[in-house]
C-alpha positions as CSV (number, residue, x, y, z in Angstrom):
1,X,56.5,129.7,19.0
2,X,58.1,132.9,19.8
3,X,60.7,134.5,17.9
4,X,63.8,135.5,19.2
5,X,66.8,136.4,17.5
6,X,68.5,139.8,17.7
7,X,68.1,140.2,22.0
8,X,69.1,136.1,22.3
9,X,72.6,137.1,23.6
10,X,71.4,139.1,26.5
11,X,72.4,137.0,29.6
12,X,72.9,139.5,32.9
13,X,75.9,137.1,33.7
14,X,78.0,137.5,31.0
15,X,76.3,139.6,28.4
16,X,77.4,142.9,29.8
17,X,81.0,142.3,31.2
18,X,83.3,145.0,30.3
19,X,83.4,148.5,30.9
20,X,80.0,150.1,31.2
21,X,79.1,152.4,28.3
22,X,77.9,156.1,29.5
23,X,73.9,156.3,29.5
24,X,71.7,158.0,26.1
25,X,73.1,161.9,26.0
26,X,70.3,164.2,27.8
27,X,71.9,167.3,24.9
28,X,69.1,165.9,22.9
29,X,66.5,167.2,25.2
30,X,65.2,170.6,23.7
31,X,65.0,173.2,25.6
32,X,61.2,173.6,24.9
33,X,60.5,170.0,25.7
34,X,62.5,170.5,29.3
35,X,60.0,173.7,29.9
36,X,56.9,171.5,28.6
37,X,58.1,168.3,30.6
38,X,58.4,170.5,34.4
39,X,55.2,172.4,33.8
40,X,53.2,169.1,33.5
41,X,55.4,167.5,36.4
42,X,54.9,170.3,38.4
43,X,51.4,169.9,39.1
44,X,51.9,166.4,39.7
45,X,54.9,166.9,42.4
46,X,52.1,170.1,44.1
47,X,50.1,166.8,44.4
48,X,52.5,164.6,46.3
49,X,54.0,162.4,43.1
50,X,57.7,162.4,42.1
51,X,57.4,163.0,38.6
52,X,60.9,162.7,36.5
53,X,61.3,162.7,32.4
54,X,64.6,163.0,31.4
55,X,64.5,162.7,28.0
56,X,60.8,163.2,26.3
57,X,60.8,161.8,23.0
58,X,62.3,164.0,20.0
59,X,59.6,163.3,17.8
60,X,56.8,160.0,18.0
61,X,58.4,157.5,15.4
62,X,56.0,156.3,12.0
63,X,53.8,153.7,13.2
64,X,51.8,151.2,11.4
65,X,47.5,151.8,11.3
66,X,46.0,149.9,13.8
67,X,49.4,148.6,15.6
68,X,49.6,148.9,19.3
69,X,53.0,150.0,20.9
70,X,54.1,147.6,23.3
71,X,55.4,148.0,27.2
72,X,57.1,145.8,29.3
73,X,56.1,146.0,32.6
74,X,58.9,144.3,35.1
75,X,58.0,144.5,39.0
76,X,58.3,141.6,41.8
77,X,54.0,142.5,42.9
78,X,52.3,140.3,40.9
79,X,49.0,142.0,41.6
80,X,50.3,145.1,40.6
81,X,51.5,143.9,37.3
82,X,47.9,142.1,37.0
83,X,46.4,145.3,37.1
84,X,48.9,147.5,35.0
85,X,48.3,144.8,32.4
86,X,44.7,145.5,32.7
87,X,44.7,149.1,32.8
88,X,47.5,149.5,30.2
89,X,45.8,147.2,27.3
90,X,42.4,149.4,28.2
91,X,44.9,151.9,27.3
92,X,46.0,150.6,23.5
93,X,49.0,149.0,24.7
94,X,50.2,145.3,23.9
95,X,51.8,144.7,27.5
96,X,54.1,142.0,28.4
97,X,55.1,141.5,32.2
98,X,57.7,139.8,34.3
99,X,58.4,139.2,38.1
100,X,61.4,137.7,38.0
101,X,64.9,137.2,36.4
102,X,64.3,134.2,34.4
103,X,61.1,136.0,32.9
104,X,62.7,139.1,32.6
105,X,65.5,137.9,30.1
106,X,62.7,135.4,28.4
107,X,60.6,138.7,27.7
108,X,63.6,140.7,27.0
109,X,64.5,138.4,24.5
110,X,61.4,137.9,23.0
111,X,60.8,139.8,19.5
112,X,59.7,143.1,18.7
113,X,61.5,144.3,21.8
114,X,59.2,146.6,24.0
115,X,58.5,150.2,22.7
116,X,58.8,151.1,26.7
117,X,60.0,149.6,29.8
118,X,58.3,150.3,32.8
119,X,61.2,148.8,35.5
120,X,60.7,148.6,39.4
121,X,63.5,149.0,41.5
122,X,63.4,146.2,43.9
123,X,63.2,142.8,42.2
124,X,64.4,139.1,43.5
125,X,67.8,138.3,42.2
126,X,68.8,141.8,40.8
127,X,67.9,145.5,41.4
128,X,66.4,147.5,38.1
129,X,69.2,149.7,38.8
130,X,71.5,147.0,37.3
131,X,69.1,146.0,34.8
132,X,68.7,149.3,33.8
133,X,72.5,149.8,33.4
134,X,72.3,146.7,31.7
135,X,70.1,147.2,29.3
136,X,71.7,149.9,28.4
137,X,75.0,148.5,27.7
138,X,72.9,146.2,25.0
139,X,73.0,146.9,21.4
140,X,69.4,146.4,21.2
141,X,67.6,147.3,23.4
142,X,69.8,150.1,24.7
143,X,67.8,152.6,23.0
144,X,64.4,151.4,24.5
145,X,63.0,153.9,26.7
146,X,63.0,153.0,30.6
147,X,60.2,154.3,32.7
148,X,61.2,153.5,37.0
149,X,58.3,152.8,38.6
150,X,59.0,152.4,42.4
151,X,58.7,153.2,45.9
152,X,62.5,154.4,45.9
153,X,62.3,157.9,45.8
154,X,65.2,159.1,47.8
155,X,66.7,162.2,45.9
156,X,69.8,159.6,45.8
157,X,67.5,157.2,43.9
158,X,66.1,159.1,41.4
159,X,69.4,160.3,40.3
160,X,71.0,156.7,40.5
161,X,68.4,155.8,38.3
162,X,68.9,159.0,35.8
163,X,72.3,159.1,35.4
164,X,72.0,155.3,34.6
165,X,70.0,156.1,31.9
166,X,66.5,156.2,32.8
167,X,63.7,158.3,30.8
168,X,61.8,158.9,33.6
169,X,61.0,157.9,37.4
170,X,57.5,157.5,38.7
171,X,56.8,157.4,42.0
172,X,54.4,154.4,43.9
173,X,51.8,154.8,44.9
174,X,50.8,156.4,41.8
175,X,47.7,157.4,39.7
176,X,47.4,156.2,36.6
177,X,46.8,159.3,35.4
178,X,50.5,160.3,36.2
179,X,51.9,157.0,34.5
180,X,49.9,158.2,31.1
181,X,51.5,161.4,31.7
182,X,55.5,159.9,32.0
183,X,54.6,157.1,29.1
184,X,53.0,160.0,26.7
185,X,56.1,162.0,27.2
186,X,58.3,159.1,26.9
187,X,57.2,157.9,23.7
188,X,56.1,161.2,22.9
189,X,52.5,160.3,22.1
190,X,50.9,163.3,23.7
């Protein structure tokens, strides 16, 4: 049985009405972490990847010996998330994943929440644009760090997706080694 408690009220019908709240503030963002975050992204942009972190981590959080941090992993390919589940628990992550919008808000409901989302942009039902606005309208699991990982990677979609509060935006096709580079950041386990 899995327990659920604090996330049971999110429901993308009615959970979120209202006026939307204004995304995480990017003022927390050090200067030295902006310069550290672009001279790693560079080389991956030089190499054809769009590579966007918003807001690194301020510091990696205490965490328990021998506990894995978990990521969420929410995109409509099925074979992709097969193998990002793969490649990700290789990695030393506990990895959840979800297709569609009734998993999504199982998964999202499920407790602990994620440590990281990793959120495509194209899903059935609803774009990760709106679940990423969202989630961060919910008490919580607004603070949970977003990763986009999609094919939409118009200039207009990467800052849709940052002002709406994502971390950072990851371009597909991708290496893996790029994705370790935006989750290190992100959770800032470098």
């Amino acid at each position: 049985m899995t327990a659920t408690s604090n996330n049971d009220d999110l429901d993308f019908t009615h959970a979120f009405d209202g006026p939307p709240k204004a995304p995480p503030s990017l003022a927390a963002t050090s200067k030295a972490q902006k310069m550290e975050v672009n001279a790693g992204t560079a080389k991956l942009r030089q190499a054809g990847y769009c590579i966007n972190i918003v807001r690194p981590a301020a510091k990696v959080a205490p965490f328990a010996a021998g506990a894995r941090r978990s990521i969420l992993c929410i995109d409509d390919d099925v074979s992709l998330l097969e193998i990002l589940v793969k490649k990700l628990t290789l990695d030393g992550y506990a990895v959840r994943s979800a297709s569609d919008r009734e998993t999504i808000l199982a998964e999202l409901r499920k407790l602990p929440s994620p440590d990281l989302i990793l959120l495509d942009v194209g899903l059935p039902g609803i774009s990760g644009f709106d679940v990423l606005r969202k989630l961060r309208q919910h008490p919580n699991l607004g603070s949970v760090p977003v990763i986009m990982l999609t094919g939409r990677v118009s200039p207009e979609d990467v800052l849709h997706g940052m002002t709406n509060g994502a971390d950072g935006y990851v371009s597909k096709p991708f290496q893996f080694d790029a994705l370790a580079v935006a989750i290190n950041t992100v959770l800032g386990t470098q």
